[in-house]
C-alpha positions in Angstrom: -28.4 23.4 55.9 -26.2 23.6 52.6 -29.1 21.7 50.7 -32.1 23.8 52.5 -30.6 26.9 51.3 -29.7 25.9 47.9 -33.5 25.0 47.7 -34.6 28.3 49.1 -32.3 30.3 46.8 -34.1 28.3 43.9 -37.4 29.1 44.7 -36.9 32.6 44.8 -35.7 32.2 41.5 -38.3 30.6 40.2 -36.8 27.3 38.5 -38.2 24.5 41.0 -40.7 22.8 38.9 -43.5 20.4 40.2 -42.8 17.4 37.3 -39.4 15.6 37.7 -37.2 15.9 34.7 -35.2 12.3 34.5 -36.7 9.4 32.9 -36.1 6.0 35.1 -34.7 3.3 32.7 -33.9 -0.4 32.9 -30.6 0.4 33.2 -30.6 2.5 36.1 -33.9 0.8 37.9 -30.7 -2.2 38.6 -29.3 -2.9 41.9 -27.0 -0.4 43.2 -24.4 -1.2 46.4 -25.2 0.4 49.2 -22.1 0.5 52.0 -21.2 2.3 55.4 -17.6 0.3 55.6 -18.7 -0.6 59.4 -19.4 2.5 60.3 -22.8 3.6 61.9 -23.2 6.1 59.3 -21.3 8.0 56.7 -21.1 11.7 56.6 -18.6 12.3 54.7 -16.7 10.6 51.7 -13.9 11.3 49.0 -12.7 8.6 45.9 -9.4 8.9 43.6 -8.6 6.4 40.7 -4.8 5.8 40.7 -4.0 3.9 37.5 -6.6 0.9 37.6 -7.2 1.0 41.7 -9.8 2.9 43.2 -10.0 4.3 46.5 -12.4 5.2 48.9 -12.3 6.9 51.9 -15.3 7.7 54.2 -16.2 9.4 57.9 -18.7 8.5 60.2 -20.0 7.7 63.9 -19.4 4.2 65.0 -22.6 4.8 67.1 -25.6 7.2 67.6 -23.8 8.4 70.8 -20.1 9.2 69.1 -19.7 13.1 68.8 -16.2 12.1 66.8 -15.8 10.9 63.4 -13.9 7.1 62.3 -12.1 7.5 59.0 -12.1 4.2 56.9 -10.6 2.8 53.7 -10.9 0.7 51.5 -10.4 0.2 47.3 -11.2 -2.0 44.6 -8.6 -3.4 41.9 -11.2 -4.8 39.3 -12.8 -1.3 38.2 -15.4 -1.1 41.3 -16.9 -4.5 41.4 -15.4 -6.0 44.4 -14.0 -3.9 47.5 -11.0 -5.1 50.3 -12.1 -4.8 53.4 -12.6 -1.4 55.4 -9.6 -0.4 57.3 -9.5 2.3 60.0 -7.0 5.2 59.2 -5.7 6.4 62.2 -1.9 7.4 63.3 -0.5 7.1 66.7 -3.1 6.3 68.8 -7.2 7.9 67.8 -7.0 10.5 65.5 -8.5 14.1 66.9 -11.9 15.2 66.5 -12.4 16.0 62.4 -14.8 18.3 61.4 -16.1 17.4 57.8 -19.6 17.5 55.7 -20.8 16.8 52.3 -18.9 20.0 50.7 -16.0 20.0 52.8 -15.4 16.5 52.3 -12.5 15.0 53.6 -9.8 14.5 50.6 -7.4 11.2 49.6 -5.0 11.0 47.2 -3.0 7.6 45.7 0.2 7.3 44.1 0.9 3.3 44.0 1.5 2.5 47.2 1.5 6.0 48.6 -1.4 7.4 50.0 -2.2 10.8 51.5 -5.3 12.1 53.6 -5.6 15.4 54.4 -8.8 16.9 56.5 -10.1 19.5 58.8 -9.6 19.2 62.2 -12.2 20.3 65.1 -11.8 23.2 66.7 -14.0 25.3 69.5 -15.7 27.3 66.6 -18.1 25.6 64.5 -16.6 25.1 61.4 -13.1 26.3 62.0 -9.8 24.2 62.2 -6.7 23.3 61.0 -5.7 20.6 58.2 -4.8 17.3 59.1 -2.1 15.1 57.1 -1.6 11.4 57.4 0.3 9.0 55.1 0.6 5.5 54.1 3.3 3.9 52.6 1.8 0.5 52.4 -1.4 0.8 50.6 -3.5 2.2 53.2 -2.9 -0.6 55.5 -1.2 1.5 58.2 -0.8 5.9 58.6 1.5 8.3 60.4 1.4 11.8 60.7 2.5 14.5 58.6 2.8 18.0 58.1 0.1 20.8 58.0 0.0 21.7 54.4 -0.6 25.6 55.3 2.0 25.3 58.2 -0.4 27.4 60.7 -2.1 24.7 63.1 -3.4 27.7 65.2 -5.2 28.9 61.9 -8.8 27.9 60.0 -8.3 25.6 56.5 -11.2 24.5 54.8 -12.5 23.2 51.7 -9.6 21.2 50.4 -8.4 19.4 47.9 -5.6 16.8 46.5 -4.1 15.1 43.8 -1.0 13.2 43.1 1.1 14.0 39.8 2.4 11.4 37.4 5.7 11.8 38.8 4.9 10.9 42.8 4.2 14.4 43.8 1.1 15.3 46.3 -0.5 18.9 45.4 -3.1 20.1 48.0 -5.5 23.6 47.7 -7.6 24.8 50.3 -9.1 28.3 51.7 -8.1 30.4 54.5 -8.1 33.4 56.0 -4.5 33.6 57.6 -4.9 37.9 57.6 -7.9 38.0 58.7 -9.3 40.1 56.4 -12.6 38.7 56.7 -12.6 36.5 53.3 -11.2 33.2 52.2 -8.0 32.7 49.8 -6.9 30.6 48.0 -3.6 28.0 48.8 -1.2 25.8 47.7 1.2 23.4 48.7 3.1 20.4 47.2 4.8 17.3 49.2 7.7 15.5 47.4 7.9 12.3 50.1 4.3 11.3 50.4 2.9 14.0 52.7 5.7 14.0 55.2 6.2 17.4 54.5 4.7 20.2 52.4 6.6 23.2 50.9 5.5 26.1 48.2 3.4 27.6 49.9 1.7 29.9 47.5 -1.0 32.4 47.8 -3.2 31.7 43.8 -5.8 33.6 44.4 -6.9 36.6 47.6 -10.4 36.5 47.3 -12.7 33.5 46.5 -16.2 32.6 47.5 -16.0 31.5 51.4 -17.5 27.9 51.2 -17.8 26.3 47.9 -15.5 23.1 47.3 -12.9 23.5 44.9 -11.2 21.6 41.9 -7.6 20.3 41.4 -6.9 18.5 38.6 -3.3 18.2 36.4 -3.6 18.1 32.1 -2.0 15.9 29.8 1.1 18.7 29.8 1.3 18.0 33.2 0.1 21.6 34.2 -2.2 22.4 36.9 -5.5 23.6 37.2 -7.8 25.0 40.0 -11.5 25.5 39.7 -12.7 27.2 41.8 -15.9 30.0 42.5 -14.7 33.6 42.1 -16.0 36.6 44.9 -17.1 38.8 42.1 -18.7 37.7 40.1 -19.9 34.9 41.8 -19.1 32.4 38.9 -16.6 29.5 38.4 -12.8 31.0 37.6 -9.9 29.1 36.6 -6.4 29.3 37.0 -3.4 27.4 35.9 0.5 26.4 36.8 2.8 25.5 34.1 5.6 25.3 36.9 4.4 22.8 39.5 2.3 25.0 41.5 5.1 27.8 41.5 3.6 30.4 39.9 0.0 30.7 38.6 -1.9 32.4 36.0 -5.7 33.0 35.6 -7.8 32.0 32.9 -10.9 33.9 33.9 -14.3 32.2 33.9 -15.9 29.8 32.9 -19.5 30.4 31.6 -19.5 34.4 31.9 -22.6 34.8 33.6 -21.7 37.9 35.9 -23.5 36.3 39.3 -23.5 39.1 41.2 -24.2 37.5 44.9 -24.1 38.6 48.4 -23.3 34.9 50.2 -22.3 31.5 49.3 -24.4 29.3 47.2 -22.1 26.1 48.7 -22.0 24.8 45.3 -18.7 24.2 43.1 -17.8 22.7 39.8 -15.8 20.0 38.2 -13.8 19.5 35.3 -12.3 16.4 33.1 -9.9 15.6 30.1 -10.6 13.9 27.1 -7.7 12.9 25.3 -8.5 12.1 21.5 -5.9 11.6 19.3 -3.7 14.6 19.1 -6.8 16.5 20.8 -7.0 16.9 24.6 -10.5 18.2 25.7 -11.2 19.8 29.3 -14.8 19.4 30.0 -16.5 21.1 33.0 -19.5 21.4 34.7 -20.4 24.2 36.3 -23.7 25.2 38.3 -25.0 29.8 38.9 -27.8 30.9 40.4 -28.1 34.0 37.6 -31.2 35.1 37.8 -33.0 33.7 34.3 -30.3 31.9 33.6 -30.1 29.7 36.4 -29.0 25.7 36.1 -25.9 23.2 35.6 -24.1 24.0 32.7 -21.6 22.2 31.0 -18.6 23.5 28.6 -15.6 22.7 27.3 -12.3 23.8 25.9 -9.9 22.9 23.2 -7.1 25.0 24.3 -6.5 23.7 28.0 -9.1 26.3 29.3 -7.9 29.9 27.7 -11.2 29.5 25.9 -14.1 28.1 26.0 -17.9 27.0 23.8 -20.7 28.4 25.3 -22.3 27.2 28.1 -24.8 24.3 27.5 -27.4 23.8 30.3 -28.3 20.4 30.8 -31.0 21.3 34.0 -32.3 24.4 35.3 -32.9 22.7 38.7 -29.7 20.7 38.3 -26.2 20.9 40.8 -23.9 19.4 42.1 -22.5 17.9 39.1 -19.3 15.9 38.1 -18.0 14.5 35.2 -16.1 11.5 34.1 -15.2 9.7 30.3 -15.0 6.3 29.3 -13.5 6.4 26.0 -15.4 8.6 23.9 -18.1 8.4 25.9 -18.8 11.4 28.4 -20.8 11.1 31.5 -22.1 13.7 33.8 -24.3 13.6 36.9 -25.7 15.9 39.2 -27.8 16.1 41.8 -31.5 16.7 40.5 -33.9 19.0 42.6 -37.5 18.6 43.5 -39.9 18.9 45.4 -39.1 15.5 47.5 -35.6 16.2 47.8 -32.7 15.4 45.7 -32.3 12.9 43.2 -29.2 11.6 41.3 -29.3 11.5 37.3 -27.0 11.5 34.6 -26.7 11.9 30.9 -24.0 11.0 28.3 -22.8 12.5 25.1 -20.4 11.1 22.5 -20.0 14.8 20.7 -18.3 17.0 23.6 -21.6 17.8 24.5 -23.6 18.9 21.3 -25.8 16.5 21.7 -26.7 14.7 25.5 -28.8 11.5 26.2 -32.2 12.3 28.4 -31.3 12.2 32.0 -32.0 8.8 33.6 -32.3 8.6 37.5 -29.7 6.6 39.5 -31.4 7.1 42.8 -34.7 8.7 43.7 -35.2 12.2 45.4 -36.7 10.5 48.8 -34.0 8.8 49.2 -32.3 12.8 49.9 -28.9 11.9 48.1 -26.1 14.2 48.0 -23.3 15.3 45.8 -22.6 12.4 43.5 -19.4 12.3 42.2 -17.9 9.7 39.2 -14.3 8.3 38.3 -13.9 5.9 35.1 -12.8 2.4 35.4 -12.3 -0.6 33.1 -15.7 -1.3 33.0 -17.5 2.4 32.6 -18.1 5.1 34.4 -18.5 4.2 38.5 -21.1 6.9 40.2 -20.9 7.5 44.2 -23.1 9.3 46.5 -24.4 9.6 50.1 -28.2 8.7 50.5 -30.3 9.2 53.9 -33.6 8.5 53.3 -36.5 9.7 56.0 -35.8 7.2 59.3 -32.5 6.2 58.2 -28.9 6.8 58.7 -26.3 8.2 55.7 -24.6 5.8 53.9 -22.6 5.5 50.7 -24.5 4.2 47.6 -22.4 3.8 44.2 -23.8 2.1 40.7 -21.5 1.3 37.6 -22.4 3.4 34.4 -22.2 0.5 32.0 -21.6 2.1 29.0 -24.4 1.6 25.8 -25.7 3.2 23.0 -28.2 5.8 23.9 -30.6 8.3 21.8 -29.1 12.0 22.4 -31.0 15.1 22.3 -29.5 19.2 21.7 -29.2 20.9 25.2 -30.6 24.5 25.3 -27.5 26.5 24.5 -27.2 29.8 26.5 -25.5 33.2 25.9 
């Protein structure tokens, strides 16, 4: 439903074409892994890089019958090449019923050994639950139960998201309407023991769009940042903690392009830092439906997002996007749209984004992939997705980036 109204929204505005966009190389014509770690499909996926580990973790049916998702794990030590075993995450007994989708995925983060899950559980309204916390303290290998993050387990959390700071601390955001006021905030909480427990509790923002993911991510300074989509306008807004989630301060938005709409496009953004030298670059991507200006945009900022270049667009039929570095080397990708569906392309730029590769295709639109998202590793730039082509079940599909020399053309600057 997210990706049928996306594609309606787009055709109103005019920016579908009827010629695809991304070029199909050598490079990316090369086997990609396909995966549903056991399950009978996969519906719904996250991935953190902890130091040089990756993790995955991934819901799906164990059969066409099952009306309950199986959570599995598993991670890779050597940059993405070779995978441990799947392992069921579960705590005391079967885990309840989780609702999660592509969009409100469910969320891992990794701090050595620690590991924390957190995810919406199933309630009798579509859509509507409480967040579910479970821990490991051995590497994912076994998972209690912790804490609701939002401490209101008769409430509605959606949408979340987590990270783990340099120093062992868990920081989770999510939306929720606690008031019912009849739109979603935004929330915060931290756990200093590994998602046992959760404390500051902190409302950042009142009034955000009601079903776009959101962005957590912690800078160089060790501050943090939350991108997330605004209510009015509709656009991508950022805000910042100097003080471990404390206190926050906005930054205003990013791109300025004054969306004014009535709904929820069910699209978010994504964000990165490239440390060079003494400089430390955020780059984001972020995706509006303006009306003549619509597309995937990418910007970035040398002052840790108080400012920021204008916006770039790399596609006007573009979304989805996420971006990731491998030394100098940026990569984005994003979720290309036409008329079969949605493909999976990416570009590269070695010039914070004055100049950008052509767009070559990792997976074709009949295949109907889905929010691709990218973490670096020792070897490149490791893109994930979900594919489920006509027939078929969903499944996790994931290539390596191998970084190369490429030819880069100017983007069409905007504003």
């Amino acid at each position: 439903m997210a990706i049928l109204s996306i594609q309606i929204l787009l055709f109103n505005l005019g920016v579908i074409p009827a010629v695809h966009s991304a070029e199909t190389s050598d490079e990316s014509k090369a086997h990609y892994t396909k995966s549903t770690l056991g399950l009978y499909d996969v519906t719904t996926f996250d991935i953190y890089k902890d130091g040089q580990n990756i993790h995955i973790i991934a819901g799906g049916r164990l059969s066409p019958d099952d009306t309950s998702l199986t959570i599995r794990h598993k991670q890779s030590k050597d940059g993405g090449y070779s995978w441990t075993d799947p392992i069921t995450v579960k705590a005391e007994g079967q885990l309840p019923a989780i609702n999660a989708k592509r969009g409100n995925d469910i969320q891992l983060a990794a701090k050595e050994n620690q590991l924390v899950a957190l995810m919406q559980k199933k309630s009798e309204l579509p859509g509507m639950g409480p967040v579910i916390s479970l821990y490991s303290t051995n590497n994912g290998e076994t998972w209690q139960s912790g804490s609701n993050p939002a401490k209101d387990d008769a409430g509605s959390q959606a949408h979340i998201d987590i990270i783990a700071d340099n120093k062992g601390i868990f920081h989770a955001i999510w939306l929720e309407d606690p008031e019912e006021n009849g739109y979603q905030s935004l929330r915060y909480a931290r756990s200093k023991d590994g998602g046992r427990s959760w404390s500051q509790l902190n409302t950042i923002e009142d009034t955000t769009c009601s079903c776009c993911w959101n962005t957590l991510l912690d800078s160089p300074l060790n501050h943090l940042k939350v991108l997330y989509r605004d209510m009015a306008p509709r656009d991508m807004a950022l805000v910042h903690s100097t003080d471990a989630g404390i206190t926050w301060q906005q930054l205003g938005t990013i791109g300025n392009f004054g969306w004014q709409l009535k709904g929820c496009p069910q699209v978010g953004g994504n964000a990165d830092y490239v440390i060079n030298g003494d400089m430390q670059w955020l780059h984001s991507l972020v995706w509006t439906g303006t009306p003549g200006k619509a597309g995937l945009y990418h910007l970035f900022s040398s002052d840790h997002g108080f400012t920021w270049s204008m916006p770039a667009r790399l596609s006007k039929t573009g979304m989805n996007g996420d971006i990731a570095h491998y030394g100098g080397h940026i990569v984005a990708v994003w979720n290309e749209l036409e008329a079969a569906g949605m493909s999976v392309v990416y570009a590269r730029t070695t010039d914070n984004g004055a100049t950008w590769s052509k767009p070559a295709q990792l997976a074709q639109a009949e295949n109907a992939t889905t929010q691709p998202r990218l973490v670096s590793t020792l070897n490149g730039v490791l893109a994930i997705w979900t594919e489920k082509p006509a027939g078929q079940t969903s499944y996790l599909a994931w290539k390596m980036i191998e970084i190369k020399a490429a030819h880069h053309t100017r983007r069409e600057a905007s504003m």
